[in-house]
N, C-alpha and C positions, 0 to 999 in steps of 0.2 A: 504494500500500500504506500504509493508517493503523498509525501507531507508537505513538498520542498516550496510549492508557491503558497501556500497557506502562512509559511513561517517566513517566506520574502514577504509576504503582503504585512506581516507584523511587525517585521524589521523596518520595512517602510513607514509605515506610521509611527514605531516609535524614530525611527531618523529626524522624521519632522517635527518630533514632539522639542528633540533635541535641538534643529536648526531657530525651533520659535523660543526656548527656553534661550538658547546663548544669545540670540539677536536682544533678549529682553533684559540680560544680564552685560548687555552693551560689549559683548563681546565682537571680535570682526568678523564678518559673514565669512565665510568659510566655506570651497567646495565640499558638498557631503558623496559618501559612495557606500554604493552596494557592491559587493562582489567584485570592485574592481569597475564599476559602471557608476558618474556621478549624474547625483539626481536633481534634478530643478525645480520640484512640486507645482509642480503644474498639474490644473484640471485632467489634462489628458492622461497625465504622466500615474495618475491616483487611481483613475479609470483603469488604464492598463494593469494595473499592477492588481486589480480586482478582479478583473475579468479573465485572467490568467488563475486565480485563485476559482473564481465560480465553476471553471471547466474543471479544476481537480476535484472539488469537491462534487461535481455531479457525476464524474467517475469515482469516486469514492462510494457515493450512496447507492450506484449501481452497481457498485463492488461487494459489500458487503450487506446492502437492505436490509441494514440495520438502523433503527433510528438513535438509540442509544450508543450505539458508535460513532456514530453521525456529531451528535452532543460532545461526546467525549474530544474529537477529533478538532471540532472548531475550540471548545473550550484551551485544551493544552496549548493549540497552535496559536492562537489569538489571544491569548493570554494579554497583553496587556489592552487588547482594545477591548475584554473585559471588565479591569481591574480602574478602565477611566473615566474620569467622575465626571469628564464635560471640564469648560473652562468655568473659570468665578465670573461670577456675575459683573463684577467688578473689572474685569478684565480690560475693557479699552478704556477705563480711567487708566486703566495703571500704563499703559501702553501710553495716552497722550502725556501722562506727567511725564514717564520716562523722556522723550521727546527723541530717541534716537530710532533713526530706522523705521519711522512711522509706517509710513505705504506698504515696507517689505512684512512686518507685524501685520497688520490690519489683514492684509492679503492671506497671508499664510493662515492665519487664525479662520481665513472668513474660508478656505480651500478644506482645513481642515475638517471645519464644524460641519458644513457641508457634505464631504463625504462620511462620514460616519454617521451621520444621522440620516443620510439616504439610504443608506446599510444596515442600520441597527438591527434591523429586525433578522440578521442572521448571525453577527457579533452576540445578542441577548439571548445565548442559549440556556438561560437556566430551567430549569425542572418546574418551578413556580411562576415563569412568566404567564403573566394574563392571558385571557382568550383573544387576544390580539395579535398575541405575537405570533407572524410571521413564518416561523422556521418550520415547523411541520407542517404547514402546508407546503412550504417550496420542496419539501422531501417526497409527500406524496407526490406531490406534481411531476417530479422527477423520474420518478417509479412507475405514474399512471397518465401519462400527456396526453390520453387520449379520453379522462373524463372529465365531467363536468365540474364546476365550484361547488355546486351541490352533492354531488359525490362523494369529492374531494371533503366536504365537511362530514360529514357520515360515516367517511372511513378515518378521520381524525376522530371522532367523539368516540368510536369504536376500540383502533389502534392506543389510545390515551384515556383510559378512562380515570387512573388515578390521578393522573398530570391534570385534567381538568375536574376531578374532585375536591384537590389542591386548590388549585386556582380560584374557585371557588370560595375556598378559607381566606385568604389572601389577604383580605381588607381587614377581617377580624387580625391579623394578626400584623401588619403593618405599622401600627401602632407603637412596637416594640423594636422602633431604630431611633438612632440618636437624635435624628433629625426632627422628628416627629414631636420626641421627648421636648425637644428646646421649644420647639417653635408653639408648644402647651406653657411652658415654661413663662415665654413673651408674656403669655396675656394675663399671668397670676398677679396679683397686687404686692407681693411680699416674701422673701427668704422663705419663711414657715411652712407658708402655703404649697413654693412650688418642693420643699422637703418631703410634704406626706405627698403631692401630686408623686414624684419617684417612687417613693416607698411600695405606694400602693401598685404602681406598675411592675415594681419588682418583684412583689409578694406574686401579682398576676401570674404573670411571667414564668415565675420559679414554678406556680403550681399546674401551667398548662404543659410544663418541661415532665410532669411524671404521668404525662399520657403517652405511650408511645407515637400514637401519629400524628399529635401535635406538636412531639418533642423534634419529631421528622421536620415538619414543616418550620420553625423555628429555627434549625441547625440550618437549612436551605438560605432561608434569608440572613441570616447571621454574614454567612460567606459572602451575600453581598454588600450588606451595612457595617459589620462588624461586629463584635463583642459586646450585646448587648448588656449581660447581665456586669461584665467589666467595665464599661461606661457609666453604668448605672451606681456603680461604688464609685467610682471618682467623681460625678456627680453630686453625692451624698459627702464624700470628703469633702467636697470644696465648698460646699453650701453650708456644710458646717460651719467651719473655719470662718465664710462671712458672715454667717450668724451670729457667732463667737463676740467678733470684730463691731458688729452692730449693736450688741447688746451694751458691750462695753463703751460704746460711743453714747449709748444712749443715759447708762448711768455718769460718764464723765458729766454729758450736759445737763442731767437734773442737780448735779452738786453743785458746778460753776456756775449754773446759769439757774436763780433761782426763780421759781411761777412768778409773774405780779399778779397779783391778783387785788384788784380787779382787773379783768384786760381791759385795754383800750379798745372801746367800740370801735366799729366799721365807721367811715365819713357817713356822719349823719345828713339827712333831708330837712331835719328839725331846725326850729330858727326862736333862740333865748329873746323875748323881746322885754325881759326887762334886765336890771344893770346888774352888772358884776358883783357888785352887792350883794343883791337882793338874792343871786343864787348862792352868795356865801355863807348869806345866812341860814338858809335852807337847808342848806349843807353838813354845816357845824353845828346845826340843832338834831341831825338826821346820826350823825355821826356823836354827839355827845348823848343819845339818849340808846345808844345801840342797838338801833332799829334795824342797820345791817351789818352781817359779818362775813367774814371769807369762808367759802365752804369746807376748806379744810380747817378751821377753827383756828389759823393762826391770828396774831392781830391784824386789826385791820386801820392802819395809821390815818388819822386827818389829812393828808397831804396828798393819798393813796387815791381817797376817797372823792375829793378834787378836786384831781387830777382826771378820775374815771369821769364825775358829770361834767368838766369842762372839754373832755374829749366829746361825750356828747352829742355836746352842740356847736362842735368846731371851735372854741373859746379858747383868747391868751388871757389868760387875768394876771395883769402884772402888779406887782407889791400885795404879795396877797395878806400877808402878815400886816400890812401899813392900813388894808383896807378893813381889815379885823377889827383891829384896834380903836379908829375913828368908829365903827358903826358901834363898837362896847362900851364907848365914850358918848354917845347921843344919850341926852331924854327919854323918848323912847327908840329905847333898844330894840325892840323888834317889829318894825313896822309893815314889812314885807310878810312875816307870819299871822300877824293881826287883819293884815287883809285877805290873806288867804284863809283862816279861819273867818273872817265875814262875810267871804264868795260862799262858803261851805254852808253858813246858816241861810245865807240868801235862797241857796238849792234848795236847802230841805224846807221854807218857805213858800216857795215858788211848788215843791213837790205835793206839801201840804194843801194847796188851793187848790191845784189840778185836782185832787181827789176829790175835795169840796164838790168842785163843780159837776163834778162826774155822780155822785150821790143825788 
């Protein structure tokens, strides 16, 4: 069984993975070569080099009509256009910062993305791809060129039945890649939160691991995501640690930084229309008869107190001690209280007649 252009065709993509990586590490563009042949990634050049691989493998699977050799065969040879995750999103930021070699970047990147993702669907051979993927049909197709799409799907649901019994699971278990994990993570309010969010994935997780044909499906995606339940501890470690960090931030600031209390209202809408006085009075008669106190029972200072209704009502009251003292030095001393005690009798006055007249 020939392997040879399956594993040029892989040699060549990683070449170009190599040509865009040194170009982006501003190294000097550099003739690359295969075998002795240098390559220029060119459209056509990515083509051939595919198309050369499709003829072995279509004598391959008429070789052995085998679909699980088939799997095997792309998986080892293709190995890394496997094992690649696509570019970062980010990617032509970093290219224009970088500023070198722009066009020959852009190009390559854009030749690259392009062929692999017009190809994926024979690169994605795992056991759990969706009912989309591609690859066993191009297998039957291979085998059977003489029947229908209809067929062709009949003798896939037949030929796969646990591959699409899987498939099937697929979503339910999805869940448990890192990616996933974070991106739950994003939307939590709080350290705490996304701690037990993991835990409970983990606990999931472990306990779907001691069914056999869950633990199947699970081991499946793993190889393509990774280490879930080892992610899942270093996640837990490190959440810790800023929980740690946070707690302690948070006691530093209730030491140093002690409540005021009362706070300072929001800009008030409200408008004091009578004088700086008259609220002073109001104030120090509210506060000397301690009618309010702070809820946690500490004291609650004259100056505290103020301060909070001159907040208010947007108020500077300047010399407030100057203006004290002159209003404890008048005749009468409380005149602002005396008429609010005579609005109050006027109420209950004015309450009393209405009832009058209503009897």
């Amino acid at each position: 069984m020939n392997t040879e252009k399956a594993k040029l065709l892989n040699l060549y993509f990683v070449t170009s993975l190599q040509a865009f990586n040194d170009a982006l590490l501003q190294k000097p563009i550099t003739n690359y070569k295969i075998d002795g042949r240098e390559v220029n990634f060119r459209n056509v050049e990515f083509e051939n080099y595919f198309c050369d691989f499709s003829e072995e493998l279509e004598a391959f699977i008429k070789q052995t009509k085998s679909y699980e050799l088939t799997v095997d065969y792309i998986s080892s040879c293709l190995i890394d256009f496997k094992s690649w995750k696509g570019f970062p999103k980010e990617q032509n930021k970093v290219i224009f910062t970088n500023g070198y070699e722009i066009d020959y970047l852009l190009n390559l990147k854009d030749k690259i993305d392009f062929f692999y993702n017009s190809h994926s669907n024979i690169f994605h051979t795992g056991r759990l791809e969706d009912e989309y993927n591609q690859l066993s049909d191009y297998y039957l197709q291979i085998l059977n060129p003489e029947k229908s799409c209809e067929d062709i799907q009949k003798m896939k649901k037949q030929m796969l039945p646990q591959v699409y019994k899987d498939a099937l699971e697929v979503n339910r278990f999805l869940r448990f890649t890192l990616d996933n994990l974070r991106n739950a993570c994003l939307e939590m309010p709080d350290t705490v939160s996304k701690l037990n969010y993991i835990n409970d994935q983990l606990y999931d997780y472990k306990q779907m691991s001691l069914e056999p044909q869950k633990k199947s499906v699970l081991k499946q995606i793993n190889i393509f995501t990774g280490d879930f339940e080892k992610e899942c501890c270093f996640e837990i470690e490190r959440l810790t640690k800023k929980l740690e960090l946070e707690l302690k931030a948070a006691a530093i600031s209730k030491v140093d930084i002690p409540e005021a209390m009362p706070k300072k209202p929001l800009p008030s809408t409200l408008l004091w229309k009578a004088n700086d006085t008259d609220l002073l009075e109001l104030v120090v008669a509210l506060h000397k008869d301690n009618i309010i106190e702070r809820k946690d029972k500490k004291e609650l200072t004259r100056k505290e107190l103020i301060e909070y209704f001159s907040g208010l009502f947007d108020l500077q009251i300047k010399d407030v001690e100057g203006k004290l003292t002159r209003a404890t030095n008048r005749n009468d001393k409380t005149p602002f209280l005396d008429k609010l005690k005579l609005a109050f009798e006027n109420y209950g006055q004015e309450k009393e007649e209405k009832q009058r007249k209503r009897k």
